[in-house]
Backbone as CSV, one residue per row, in Angstrom:
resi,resn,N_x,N_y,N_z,CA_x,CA_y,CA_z,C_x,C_y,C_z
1,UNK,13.428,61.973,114.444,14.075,63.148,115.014,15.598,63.013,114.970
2,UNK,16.218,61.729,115.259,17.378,61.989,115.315,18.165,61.729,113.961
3,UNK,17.337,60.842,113.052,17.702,60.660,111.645,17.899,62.434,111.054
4,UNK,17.013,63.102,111.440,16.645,64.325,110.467,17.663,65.273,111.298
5,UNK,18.584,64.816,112.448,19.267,66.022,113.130,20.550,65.328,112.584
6,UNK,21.040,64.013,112.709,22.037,63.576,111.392,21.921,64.280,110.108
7,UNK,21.443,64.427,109.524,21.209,64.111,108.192,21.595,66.306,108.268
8,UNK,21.315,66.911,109.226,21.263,67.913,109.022,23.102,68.330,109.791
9,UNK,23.302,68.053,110.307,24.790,68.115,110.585,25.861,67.603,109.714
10,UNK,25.271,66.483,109.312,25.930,65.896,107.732,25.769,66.603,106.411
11,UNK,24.741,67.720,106.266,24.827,68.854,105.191,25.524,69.882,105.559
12,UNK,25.288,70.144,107.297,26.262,71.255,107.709,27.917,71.175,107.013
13,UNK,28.223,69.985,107.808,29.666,69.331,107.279,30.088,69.249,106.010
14,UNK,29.348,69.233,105.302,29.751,68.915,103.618,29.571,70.471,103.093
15,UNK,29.031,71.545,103.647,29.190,72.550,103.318,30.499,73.385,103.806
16,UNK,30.898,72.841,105.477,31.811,73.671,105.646,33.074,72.970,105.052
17,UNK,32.851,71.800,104.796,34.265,71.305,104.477,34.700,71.499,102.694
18,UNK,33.256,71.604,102.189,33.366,72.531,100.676,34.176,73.661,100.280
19,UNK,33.495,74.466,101.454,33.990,76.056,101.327,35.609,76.124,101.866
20,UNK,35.884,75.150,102.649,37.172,75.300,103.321,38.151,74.600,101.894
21,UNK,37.901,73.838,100.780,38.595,73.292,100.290,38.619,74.469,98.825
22,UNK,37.313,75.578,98.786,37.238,76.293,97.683,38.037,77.479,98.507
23,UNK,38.280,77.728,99.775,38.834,78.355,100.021,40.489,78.491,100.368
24,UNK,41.125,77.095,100.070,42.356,76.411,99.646,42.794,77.006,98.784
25,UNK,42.031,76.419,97.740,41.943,76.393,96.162,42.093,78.190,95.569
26,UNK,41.216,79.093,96.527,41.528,79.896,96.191,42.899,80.910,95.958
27,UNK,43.182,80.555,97.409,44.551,81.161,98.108,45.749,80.204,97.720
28,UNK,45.915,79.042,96.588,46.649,78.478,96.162,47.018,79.034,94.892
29,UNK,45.812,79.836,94.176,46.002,80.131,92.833,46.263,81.566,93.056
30,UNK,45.752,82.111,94.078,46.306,83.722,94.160,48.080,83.292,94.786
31,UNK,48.195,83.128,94.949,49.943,82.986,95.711,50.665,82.253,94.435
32,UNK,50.169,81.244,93.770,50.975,81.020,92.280,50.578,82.052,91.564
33,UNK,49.905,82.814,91.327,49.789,83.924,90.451,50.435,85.186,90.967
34,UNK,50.850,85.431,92.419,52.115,86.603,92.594,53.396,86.088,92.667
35,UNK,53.610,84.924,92.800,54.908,84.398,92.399,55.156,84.221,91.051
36,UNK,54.466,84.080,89.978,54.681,84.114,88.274,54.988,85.926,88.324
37,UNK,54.140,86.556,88.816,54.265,88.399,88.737,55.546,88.310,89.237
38,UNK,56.553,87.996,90.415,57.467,88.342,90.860,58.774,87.986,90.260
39,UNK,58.239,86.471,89.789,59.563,85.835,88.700,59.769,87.263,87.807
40,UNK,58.686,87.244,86.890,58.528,87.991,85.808,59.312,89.488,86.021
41,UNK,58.850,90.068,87.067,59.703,91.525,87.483,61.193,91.148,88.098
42,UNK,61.030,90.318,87.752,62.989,89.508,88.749,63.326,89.821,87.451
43,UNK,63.183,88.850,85.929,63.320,88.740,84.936,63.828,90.267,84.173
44,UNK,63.057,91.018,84.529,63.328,92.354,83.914,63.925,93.581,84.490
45,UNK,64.386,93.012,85.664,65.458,93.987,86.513,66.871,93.446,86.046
């Protein structure tokens, strides 16, 4: 019982700490990708 309630908080954890690092990852590449858009319209003003 308590092996299988480990073992299930330890998948919890590796899922939320997944999504929190794909959700980094996400909002790292959207914010370098409106700062390349903003250079770029700097560039041509």
């Amino acid at each position: 019982m308590l092996l299988s309630a480990l073992a299930l908080s330890a998948l919890v954890l590796l899922v939320v700490v997944t999504g929190g690092i794909g959700y980094l990852t996400l909002s790292e590449w959207r914010d370098r990708r409106r700062q390349d858009q903003e250079k770029r319209e700097g560039r041509r003003r």
